[in-house]
C-alpha atoms as an extended CHARMM CRD file, in Angstrom:
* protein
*
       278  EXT
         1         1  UNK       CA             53.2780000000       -1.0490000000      -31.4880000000  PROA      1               0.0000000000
         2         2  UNK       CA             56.3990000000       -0.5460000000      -29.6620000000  PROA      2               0.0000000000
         3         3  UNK       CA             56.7090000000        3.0170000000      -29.7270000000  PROA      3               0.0000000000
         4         4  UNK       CA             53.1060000000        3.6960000000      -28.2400000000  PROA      4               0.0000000000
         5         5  UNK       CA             54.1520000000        1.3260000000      -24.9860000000  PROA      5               0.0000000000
         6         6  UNK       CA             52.8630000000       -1.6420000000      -26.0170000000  PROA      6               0.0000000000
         7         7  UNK       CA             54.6180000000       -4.4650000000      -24.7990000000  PROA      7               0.0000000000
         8         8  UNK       CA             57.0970000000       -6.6220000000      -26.7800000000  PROA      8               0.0000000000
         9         9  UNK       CA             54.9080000000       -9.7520000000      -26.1170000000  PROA      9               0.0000000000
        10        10  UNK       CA             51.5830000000       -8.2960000000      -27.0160000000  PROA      10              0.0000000000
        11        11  UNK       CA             53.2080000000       -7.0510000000      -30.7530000000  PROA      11              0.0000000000
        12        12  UNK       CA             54.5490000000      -10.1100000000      -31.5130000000  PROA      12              0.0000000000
        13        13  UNK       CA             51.2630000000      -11.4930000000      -30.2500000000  PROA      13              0.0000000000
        14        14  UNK       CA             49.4610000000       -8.8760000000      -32.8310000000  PROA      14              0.0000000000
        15        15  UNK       CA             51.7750000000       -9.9890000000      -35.6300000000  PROA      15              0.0000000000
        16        16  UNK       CA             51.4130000000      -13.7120000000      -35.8190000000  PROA      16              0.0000000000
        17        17  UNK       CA             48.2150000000      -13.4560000000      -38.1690000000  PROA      17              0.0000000000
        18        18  UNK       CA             50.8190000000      -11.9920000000      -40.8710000000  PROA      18              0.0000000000
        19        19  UNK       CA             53.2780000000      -15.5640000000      -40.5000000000  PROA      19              0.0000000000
        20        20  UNK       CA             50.0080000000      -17.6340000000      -40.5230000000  PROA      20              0.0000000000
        21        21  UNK       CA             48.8730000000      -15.8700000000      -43.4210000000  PROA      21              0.0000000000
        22        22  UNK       CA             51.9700000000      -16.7330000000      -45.1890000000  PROA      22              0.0000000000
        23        23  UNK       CA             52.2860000000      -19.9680000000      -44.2450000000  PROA      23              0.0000000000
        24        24  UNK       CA             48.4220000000      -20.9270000000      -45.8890000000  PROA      24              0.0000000000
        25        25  UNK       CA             49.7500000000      -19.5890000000      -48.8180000000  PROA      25              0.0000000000
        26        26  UNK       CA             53.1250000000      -21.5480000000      -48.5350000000  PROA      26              0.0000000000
        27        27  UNK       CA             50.9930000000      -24.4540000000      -48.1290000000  PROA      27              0.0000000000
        28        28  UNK       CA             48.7570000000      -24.1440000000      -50.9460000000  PROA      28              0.0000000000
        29        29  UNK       CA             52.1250000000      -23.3430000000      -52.9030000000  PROA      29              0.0000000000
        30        30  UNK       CA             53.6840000000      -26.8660000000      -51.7110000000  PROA      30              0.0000000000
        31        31  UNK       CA             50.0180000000      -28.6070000000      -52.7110000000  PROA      31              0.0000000000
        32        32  UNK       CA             50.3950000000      -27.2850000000      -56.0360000000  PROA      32              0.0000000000
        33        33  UNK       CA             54.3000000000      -28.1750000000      -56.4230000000  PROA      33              0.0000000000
        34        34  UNK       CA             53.3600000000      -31.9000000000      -54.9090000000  PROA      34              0.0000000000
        35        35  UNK       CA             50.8340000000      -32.8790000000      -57.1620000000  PROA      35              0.0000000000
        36        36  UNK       CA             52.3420000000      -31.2060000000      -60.4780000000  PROA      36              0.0000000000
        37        37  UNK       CA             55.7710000000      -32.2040000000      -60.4240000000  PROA      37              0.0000000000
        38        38  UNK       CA             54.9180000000      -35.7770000000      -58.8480000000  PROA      38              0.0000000000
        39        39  UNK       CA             58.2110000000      -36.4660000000      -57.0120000000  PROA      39              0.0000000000
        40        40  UNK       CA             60.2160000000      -39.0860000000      -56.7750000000  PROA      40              0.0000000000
        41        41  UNK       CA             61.9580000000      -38.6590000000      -53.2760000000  PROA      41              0.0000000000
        42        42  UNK       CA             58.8770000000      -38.7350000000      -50.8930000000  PROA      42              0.0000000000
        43        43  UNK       CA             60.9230000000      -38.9710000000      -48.1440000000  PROA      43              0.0000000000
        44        44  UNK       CA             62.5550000000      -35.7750000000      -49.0640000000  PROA      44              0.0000000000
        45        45  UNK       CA             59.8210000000      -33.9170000000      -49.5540000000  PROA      45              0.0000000000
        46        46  UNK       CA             57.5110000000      -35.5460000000      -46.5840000000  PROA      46              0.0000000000
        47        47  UNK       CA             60.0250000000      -34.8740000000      -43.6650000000  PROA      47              0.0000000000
        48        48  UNK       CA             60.0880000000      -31.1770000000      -44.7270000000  PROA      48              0.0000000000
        49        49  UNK       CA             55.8710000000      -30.9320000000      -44.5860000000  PROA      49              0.0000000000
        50        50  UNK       CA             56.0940000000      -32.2480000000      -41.6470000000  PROA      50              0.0000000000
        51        51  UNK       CA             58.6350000000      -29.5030000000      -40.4720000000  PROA      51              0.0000000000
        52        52  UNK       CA             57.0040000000      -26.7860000000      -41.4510000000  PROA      52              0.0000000000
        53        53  UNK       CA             53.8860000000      -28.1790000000      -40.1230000000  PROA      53              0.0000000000
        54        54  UNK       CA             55.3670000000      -28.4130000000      -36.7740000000  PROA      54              0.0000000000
        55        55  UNK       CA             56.8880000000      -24.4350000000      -37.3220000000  PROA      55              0.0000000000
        56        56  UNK       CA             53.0020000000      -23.9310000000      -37.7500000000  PROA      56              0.0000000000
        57        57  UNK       CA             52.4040000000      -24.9910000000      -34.5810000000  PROA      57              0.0000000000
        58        58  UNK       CA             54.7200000000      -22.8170000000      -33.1010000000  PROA      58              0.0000000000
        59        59  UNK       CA             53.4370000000      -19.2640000000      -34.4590000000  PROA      59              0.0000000000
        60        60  UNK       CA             50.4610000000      -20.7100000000      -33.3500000000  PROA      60              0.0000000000
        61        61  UNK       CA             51.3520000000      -21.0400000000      -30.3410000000  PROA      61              0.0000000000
        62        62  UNK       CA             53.0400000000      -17.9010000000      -30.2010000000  PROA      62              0.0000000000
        63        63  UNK       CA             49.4590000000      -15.9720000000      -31.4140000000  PROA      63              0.0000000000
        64        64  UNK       CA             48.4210000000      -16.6340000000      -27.4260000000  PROA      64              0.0000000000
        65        65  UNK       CA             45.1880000000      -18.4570000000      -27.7310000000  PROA      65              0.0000000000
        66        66  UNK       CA             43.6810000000      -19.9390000000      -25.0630000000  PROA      66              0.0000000000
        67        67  UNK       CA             45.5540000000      -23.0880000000      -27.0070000000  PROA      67              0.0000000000
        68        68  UNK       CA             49.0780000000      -21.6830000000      -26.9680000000  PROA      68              0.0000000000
        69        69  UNK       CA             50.5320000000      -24.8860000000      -24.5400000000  PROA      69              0.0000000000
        70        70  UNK       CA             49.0840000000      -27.4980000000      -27.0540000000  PROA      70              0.0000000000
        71        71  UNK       CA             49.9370000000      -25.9870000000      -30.1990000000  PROA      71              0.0000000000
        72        72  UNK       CA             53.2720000000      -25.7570000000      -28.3310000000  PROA      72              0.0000000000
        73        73  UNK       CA             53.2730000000      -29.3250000000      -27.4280000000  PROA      73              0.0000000000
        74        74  UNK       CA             51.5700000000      -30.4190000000      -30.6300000000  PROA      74              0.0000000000
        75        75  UNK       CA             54.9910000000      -28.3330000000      -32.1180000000  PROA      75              0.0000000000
        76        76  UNK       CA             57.5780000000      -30.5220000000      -30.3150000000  PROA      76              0.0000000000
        77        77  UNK       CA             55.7210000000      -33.4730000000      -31.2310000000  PROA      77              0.0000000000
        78        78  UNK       CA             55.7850000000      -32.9220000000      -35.0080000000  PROA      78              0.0000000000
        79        79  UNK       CA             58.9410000000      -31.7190000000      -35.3980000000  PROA      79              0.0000000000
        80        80  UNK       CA             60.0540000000      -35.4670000000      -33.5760000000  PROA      80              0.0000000000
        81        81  UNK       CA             58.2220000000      -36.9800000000      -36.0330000000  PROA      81              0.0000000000
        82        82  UNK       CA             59.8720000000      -35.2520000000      -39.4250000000  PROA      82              0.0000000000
        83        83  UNK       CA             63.3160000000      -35.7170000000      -38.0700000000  PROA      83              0.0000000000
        84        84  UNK       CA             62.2950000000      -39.2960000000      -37.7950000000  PROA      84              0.0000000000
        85        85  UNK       CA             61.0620000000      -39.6650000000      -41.5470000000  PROA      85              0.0000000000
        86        86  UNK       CA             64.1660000000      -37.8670000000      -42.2380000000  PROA      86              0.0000000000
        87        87  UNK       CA             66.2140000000      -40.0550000000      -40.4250000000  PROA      87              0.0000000000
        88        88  UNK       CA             64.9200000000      -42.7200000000      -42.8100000000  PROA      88              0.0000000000
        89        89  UNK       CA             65.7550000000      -41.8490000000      -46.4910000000  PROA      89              0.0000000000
        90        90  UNK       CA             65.7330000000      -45.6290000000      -47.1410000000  PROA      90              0.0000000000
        91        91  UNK       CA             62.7320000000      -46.1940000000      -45.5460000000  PROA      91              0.0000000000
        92        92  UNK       CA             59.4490000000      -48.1970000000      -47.7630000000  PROA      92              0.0000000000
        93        93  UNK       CA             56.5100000000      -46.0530000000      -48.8440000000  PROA      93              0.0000000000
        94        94  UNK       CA             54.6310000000      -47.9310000000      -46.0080000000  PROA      94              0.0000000000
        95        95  UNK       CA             56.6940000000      -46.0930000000      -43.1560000000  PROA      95              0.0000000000
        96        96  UNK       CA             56.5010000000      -42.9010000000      -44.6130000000  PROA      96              0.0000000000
        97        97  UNK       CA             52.5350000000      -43.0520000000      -45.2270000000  PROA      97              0.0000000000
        98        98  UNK       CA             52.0900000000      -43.9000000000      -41.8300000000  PROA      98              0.0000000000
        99        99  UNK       CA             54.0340000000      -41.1420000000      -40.3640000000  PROA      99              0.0000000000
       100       100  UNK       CA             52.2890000000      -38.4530000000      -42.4560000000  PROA      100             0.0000000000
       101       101  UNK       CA             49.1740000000      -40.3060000000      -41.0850000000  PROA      101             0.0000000000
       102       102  UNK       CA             50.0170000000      -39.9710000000      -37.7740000000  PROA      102             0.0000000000
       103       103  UNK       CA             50.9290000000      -36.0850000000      -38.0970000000  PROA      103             0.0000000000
       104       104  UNK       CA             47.5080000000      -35.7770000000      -39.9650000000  PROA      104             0.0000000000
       105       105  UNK       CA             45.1620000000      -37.3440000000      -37.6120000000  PROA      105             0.0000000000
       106       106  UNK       CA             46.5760000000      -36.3350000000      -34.6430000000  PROA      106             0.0000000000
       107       107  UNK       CA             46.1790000000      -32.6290000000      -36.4740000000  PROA      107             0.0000000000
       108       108  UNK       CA             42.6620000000      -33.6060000000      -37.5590000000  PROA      108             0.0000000000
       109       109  UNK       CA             41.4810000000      -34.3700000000      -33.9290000000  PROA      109             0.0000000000
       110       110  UNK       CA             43.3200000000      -31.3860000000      -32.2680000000  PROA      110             0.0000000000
       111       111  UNK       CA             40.8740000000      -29.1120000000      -34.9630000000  PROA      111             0.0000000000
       112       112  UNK       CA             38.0690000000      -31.0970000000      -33.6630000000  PROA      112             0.0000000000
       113       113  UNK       CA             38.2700000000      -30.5400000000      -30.4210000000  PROA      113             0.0000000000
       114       114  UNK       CA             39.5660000000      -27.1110000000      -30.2480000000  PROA      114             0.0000000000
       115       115  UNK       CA             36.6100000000      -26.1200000000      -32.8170000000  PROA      115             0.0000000000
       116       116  UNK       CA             33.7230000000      -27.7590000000      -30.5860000000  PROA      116             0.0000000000
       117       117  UNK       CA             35.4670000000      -25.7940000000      -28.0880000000  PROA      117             0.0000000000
       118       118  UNK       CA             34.7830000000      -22.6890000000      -29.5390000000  PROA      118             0.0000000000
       119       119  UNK       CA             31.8360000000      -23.1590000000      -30.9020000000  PROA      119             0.0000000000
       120       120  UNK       CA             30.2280000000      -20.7590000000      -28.6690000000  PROA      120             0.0000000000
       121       121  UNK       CA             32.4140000000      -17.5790000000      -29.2620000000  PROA      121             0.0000000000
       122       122  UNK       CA             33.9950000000      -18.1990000000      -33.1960000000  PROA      122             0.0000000000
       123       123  UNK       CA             31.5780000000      -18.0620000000      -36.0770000000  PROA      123             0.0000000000
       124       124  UNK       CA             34.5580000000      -20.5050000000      -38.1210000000  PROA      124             0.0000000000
       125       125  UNK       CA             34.0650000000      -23.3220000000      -35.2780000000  PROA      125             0.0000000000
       126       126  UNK       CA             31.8860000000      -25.4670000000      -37.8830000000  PROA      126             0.0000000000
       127       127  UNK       CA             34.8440000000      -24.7810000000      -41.0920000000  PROA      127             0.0000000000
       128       128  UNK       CA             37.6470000000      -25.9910000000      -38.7910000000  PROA      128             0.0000000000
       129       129  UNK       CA             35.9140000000      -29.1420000000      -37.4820000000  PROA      129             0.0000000000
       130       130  UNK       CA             35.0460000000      -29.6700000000      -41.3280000000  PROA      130             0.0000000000
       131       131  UNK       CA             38.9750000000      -29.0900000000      -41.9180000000  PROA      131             0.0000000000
       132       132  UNK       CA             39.8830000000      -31.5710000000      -38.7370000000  PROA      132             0.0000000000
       133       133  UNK       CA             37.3270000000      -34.0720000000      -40.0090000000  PROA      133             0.0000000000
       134       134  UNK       CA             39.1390000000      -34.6820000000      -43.2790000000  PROA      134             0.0000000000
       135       135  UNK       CA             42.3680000000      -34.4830000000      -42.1240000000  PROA      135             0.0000000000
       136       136  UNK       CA             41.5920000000      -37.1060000000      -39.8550000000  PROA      136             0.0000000000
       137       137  UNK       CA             40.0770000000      -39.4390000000      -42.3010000000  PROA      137             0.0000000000
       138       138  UNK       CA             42.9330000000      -38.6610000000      -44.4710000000  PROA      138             0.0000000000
       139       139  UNK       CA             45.5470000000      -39.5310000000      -41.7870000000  PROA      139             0.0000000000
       140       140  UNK       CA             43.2110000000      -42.5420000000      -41.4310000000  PROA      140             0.0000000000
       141       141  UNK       CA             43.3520000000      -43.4700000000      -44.8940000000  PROA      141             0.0000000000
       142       142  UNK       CA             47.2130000000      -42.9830000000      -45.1160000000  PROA      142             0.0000000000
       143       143  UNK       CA             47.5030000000      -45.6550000000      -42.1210000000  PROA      143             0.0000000000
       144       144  UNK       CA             45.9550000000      -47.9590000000      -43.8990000000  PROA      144             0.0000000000
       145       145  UNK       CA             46.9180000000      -50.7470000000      -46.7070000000  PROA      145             0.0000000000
       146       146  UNK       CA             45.7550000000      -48.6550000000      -49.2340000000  PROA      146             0.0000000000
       147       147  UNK       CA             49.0110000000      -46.3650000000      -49.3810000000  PROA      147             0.0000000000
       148       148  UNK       CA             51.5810000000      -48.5050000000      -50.3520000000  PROA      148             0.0000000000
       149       149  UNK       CA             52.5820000000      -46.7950000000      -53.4880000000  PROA      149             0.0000000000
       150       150  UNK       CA             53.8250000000      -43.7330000000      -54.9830000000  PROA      150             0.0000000000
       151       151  UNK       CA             51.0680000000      -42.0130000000      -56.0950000000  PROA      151             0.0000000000
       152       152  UNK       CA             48.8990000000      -42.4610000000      -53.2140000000  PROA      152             0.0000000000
       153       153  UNK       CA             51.4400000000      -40.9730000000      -51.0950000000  PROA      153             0.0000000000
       154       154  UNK       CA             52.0890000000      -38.0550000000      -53.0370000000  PROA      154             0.0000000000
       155       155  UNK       CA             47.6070000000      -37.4220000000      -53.4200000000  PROA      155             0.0000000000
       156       156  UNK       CA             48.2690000000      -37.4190000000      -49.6590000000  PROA      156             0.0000000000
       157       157  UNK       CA             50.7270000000      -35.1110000000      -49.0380000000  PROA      157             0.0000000000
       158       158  UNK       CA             48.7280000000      -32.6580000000      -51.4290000000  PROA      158             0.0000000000
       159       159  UNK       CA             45.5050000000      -33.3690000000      -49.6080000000  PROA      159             0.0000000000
       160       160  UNK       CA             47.4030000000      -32.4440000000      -46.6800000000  PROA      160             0.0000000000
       161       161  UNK       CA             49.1980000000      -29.4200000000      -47.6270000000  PROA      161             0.0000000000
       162       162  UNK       CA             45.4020000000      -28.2570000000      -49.2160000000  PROA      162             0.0000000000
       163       163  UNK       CA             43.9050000000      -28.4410000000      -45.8560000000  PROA      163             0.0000000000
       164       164  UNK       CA             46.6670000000      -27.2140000000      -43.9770000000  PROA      164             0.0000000000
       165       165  UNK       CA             46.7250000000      -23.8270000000      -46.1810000000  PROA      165             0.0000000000
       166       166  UNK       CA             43.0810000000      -23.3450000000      -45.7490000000  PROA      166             0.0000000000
       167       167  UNK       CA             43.3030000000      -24.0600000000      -41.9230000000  PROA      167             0.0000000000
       168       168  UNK       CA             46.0490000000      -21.2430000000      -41.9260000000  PROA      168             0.0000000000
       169       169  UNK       CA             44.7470000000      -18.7890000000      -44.1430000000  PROA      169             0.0000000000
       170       170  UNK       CA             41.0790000000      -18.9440000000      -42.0680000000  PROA      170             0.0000000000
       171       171  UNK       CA             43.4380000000      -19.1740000000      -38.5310000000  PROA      171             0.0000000000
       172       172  UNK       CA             44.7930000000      -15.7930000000      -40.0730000000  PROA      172             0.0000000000
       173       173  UNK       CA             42.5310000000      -14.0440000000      -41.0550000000  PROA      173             0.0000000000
       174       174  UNK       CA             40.2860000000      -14.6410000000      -37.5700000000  PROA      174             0.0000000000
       175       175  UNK       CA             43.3540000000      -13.3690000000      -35.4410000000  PROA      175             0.0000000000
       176       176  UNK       CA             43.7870000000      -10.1140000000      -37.3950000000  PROA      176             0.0000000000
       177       177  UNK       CA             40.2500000000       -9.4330000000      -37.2490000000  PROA      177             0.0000000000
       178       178  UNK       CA             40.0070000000      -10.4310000000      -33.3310000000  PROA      178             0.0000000000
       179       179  UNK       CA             43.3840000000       -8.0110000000      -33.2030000000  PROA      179             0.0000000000
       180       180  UNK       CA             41.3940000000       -5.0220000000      -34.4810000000  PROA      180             0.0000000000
       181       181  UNK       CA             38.5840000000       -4.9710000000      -32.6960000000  PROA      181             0.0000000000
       182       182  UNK       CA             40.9700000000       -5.4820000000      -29.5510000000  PROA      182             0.0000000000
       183       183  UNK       CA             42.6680000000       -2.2610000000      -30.4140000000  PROA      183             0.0000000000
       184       184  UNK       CA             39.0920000000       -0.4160000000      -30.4410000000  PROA      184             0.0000000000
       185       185  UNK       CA             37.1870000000       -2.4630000000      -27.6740000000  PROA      185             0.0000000000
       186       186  UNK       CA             37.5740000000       -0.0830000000      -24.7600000000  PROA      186             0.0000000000
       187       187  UNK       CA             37.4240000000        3.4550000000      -26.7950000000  PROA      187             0.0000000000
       188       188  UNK       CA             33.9960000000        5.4690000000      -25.6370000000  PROA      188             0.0000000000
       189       189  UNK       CA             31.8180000000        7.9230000000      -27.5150000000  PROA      189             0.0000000000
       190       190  UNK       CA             33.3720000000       11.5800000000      -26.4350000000  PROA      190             0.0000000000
       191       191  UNK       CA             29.7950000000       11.9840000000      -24.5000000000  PROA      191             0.0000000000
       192       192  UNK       CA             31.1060000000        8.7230000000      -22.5630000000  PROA      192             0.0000000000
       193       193  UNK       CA             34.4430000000        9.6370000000      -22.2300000000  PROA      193             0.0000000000
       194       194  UNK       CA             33.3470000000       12.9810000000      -20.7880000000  PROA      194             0.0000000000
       195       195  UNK       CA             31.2450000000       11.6760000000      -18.2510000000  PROA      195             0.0000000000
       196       196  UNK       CA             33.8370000000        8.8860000000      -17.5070000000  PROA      196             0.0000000000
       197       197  UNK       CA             36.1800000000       11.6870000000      -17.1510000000  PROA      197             0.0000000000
       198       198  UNK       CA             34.3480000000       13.5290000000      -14.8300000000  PROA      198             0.0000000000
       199       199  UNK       CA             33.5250000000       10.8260000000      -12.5860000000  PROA      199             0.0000000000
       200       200  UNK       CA             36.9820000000        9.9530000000      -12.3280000000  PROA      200             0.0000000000
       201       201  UNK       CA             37.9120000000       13.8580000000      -11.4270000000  PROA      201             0.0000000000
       202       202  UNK       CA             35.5770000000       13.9710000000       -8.9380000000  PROA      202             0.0000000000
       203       203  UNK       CA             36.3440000000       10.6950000000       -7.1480000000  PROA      203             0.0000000000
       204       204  UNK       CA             39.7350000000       12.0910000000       -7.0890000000  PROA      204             0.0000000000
       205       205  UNK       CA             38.7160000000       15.0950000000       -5.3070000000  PROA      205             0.0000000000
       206       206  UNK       CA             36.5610000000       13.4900000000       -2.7860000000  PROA      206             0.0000000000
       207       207  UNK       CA             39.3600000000       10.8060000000       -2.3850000000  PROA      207             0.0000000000
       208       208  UNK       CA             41.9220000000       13.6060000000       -1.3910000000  PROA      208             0.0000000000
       209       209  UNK       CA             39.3430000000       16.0900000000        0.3610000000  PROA      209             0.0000000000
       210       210  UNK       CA             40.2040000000       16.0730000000        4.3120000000  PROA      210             0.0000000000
       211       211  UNK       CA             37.5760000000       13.8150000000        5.8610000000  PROA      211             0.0000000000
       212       212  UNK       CA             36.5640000000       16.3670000000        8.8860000000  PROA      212             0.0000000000
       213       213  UNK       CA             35.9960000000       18.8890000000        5.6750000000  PROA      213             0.0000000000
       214       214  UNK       CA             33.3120000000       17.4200000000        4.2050000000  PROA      214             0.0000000000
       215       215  UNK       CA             29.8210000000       18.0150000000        5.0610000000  PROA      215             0.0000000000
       216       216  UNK       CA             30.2810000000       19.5450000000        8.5290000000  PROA      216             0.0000000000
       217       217  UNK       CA             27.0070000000       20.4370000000        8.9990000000  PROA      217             0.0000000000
       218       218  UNK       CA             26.0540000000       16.9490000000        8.7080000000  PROA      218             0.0000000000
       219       219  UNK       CA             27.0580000000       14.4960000000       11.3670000000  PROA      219             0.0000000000
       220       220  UNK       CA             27.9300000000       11.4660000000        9.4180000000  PROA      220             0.0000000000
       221       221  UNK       CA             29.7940000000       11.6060000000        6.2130000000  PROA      221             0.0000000000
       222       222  UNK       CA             29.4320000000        9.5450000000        3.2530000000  PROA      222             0.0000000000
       223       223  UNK       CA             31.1560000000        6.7660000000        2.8410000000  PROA      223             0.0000000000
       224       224  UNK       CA             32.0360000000        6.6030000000       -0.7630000000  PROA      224             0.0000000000
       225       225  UNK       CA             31.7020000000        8.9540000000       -3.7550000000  PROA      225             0.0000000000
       226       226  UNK       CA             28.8690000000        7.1780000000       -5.2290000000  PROA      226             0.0000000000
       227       227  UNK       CA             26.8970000000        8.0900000000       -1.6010000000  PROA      227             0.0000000000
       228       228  UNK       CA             28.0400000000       11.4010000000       -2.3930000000  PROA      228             0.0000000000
       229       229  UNK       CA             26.4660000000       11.8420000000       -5.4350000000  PROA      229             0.0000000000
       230       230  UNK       CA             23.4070000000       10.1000000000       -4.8720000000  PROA      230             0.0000000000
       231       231  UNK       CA             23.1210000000       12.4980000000       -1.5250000000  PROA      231             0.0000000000
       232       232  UNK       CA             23.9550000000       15.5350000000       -3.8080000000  PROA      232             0.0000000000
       233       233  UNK       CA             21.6870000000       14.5390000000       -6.7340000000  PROA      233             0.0000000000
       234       234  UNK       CA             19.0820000000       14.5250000000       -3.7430000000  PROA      234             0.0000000000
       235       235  UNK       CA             19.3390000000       17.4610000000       -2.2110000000  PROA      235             0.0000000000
       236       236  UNK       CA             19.7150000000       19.5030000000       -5.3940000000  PROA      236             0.0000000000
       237       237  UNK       CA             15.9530000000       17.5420000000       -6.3630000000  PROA      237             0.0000000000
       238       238  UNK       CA             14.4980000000       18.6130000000       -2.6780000000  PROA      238             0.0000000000
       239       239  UNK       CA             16.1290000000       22.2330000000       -3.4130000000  PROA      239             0.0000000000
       240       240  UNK       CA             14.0630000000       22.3690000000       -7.2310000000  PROA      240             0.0000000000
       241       241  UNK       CA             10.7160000000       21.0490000000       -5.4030000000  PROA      241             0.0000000000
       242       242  UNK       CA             10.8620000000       24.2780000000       -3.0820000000  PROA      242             0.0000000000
       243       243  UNK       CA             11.2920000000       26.7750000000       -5.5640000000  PROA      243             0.0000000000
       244       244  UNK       CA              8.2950000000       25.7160000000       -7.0470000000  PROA      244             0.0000000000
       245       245  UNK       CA              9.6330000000       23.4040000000      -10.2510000000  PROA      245             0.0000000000
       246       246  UNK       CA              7.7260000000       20.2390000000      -10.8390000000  PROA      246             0.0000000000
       247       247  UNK       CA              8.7590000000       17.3330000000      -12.8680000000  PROA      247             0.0000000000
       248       248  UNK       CA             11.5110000000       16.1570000000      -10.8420000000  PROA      248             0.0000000000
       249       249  UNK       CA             10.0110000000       13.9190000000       -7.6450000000  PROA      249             0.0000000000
       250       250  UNK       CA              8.5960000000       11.1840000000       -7.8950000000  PROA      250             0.0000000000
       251       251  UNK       CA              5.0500000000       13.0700000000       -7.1390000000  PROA      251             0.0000000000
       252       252  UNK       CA              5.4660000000       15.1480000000      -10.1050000000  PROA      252             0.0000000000
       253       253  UNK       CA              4.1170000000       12.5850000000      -12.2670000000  PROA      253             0.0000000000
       254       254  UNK       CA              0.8110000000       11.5430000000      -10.3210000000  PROA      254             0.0000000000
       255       255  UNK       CA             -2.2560000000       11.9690000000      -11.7920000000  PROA      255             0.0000000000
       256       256  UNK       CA             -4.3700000000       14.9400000000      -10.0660000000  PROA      256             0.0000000000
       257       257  UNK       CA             -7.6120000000       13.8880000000       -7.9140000000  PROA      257             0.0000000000
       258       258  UNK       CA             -9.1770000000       16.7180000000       -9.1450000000  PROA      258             0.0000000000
       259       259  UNK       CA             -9.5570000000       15.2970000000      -12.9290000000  PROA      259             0.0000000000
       260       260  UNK       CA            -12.9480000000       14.9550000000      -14.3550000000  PROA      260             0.0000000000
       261       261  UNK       CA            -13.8220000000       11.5670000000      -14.9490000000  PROA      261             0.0000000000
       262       262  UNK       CA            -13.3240000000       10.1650000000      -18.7020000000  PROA      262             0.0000000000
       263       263  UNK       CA            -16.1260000000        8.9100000000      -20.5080000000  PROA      263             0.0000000000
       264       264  UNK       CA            -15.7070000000        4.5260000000      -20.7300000000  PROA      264             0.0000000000
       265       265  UNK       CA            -18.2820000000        4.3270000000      -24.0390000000  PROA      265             0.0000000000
       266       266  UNK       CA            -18.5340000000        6.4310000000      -26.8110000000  PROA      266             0.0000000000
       267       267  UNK       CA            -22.3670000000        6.4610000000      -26.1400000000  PROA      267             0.0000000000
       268       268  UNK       CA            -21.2540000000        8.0140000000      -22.5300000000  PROA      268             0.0000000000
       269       269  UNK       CA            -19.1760000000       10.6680000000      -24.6390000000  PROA      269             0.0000000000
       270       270  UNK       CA            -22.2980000000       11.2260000000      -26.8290000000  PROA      270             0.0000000000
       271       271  UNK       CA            -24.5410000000       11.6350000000      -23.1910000000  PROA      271             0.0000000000
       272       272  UNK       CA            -21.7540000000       14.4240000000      -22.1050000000  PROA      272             0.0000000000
       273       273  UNK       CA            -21.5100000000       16.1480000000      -25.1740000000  PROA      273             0.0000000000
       274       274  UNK       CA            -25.6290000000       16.6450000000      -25.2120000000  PROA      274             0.0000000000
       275       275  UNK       CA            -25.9010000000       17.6890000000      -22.0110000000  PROA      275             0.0000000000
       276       276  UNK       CA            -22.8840000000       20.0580000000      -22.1960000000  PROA      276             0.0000000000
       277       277  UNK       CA            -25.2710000000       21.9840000000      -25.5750000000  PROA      277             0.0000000000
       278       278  UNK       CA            -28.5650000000       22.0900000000      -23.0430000000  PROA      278             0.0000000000
């Protein structure tokens, strides 16, 4: 948020899952308006789709994926192409059908190949190439002779707001779960953050300690904190082996000579046990 010093890029960044999430269920609202009031100005209500599809693109864009420059450019590109079915109110059902096809498959294939991109890191990858997949073969379809008509045209523009919404709603919900485990991905257990801590503190100290002051009695000096440590961790282990303590060298855990030699078969147990009771 703003007030804890984020900055304004990264919350707008963390709030574009909210517009996408809206706009899936926008779309799945304009699927079911399309196909139950069946109307009659396709033109009118075409261009618009086509709009908000290329507004789409923009939140997407703004969400910073690795994507962001061709959701941007796929954006500019859509938006073109509802001013231009706009710009035709007179225009057959055969220009129209092949606009929407156009917006669809080039849609289709950008799912495609930004889902076989991401195969590897989203578990979704296989949904959205599902999505892209139809959408293509509906863009496909509305290029075609086959939609020529009325009600073809308005089956398509359902199809296509149905697919959009579910691309949206599954886009959404993916960002606002990648957002919250973004928020949490660097905090440490307090044992880790304690030991981080003290690390830092005492790379600070040996950063700002006088070099002639350290280790005088030594006539080369560390050259790095970590060498410091491991030479410290060292002595304090020679130190412990002197008084007396084992379990700290790397001798402490050899096996004595002195050991009396294991039986290998139980009949050589049985042999030392008899001649232990003689």
């Amino acid at each position: 948020m703003l007030w804890s010093g984020s900055a304004p890029l990264t919350v707008v960044r963390d709030t574009m899952w909210g517009f996408l999430l809206f706009a899936g269920v926008a779309w799945l609202a304009i699927a079911w308006s399309v196909l139950r009031l069946e109307p009659t100005d396709l033109v009118g209500v075409a261009g618009p789709m086509v709009l908000f599809g290329a507004l789409c693109e923009g939140v997407r864009a703004l969400a910073g994926t690795r994507t962001w420059w061709l959701n941007a450019g796929t954006g500019v590109l859509f938006a073109i192409t509802g001013v231009l079915i706009l710009a035709n109110p007179g225009s057959s059902f055969a220009n129209t059908a092949a606009l929407v096809g156009w917006y669809l498959m080039v849609r289709g294939g950008l799912d495609v190949a930004v889902s076989t991109m991401n195969r590897g890191t989203d578990r979704t990858w296989g949904l959205m190439m599902a999505l892209g997949v139809a959408q293509a073969g509906l863009g496909f379809y509305a290029s075609g002779p086959l939609a020529r008509s009325a009600d073809p045209i308005i089956l398509l523009l359902g199809g296509l707001a149905v697919l959009r919404g579910v691309a949206d709603l599954v886009t959404a919900l993916r960002l606002r779960e990648v957002s919250g485990v973004r928020a949490d991905v660097l905090q440490l257990s307090p044992e880790r953050a304690d030991g981080v801590a003290g690390y830092s503190a005492g790379l600070t100290d040996f950063e700002e300690e006088p070099a002639h002051a350290r280790h005088r009695a030594e006539t080369a000096a560390p050259d790095t904190f970590h060498d410091e440590v491991v030479r410290r961790t060292r002595d304090l282990d020679e130190m412990i082996a002197q008084a007396g303590v084992t379990g700290t060298t790397e001798g402490a855990h050899r096996i004595p000579d002195n050991l009396p030699p294991a039986p290998d078969t139980p009949e050589g147990a049985a042999a030392e046990a008899a001649d232990k009771h003689r």
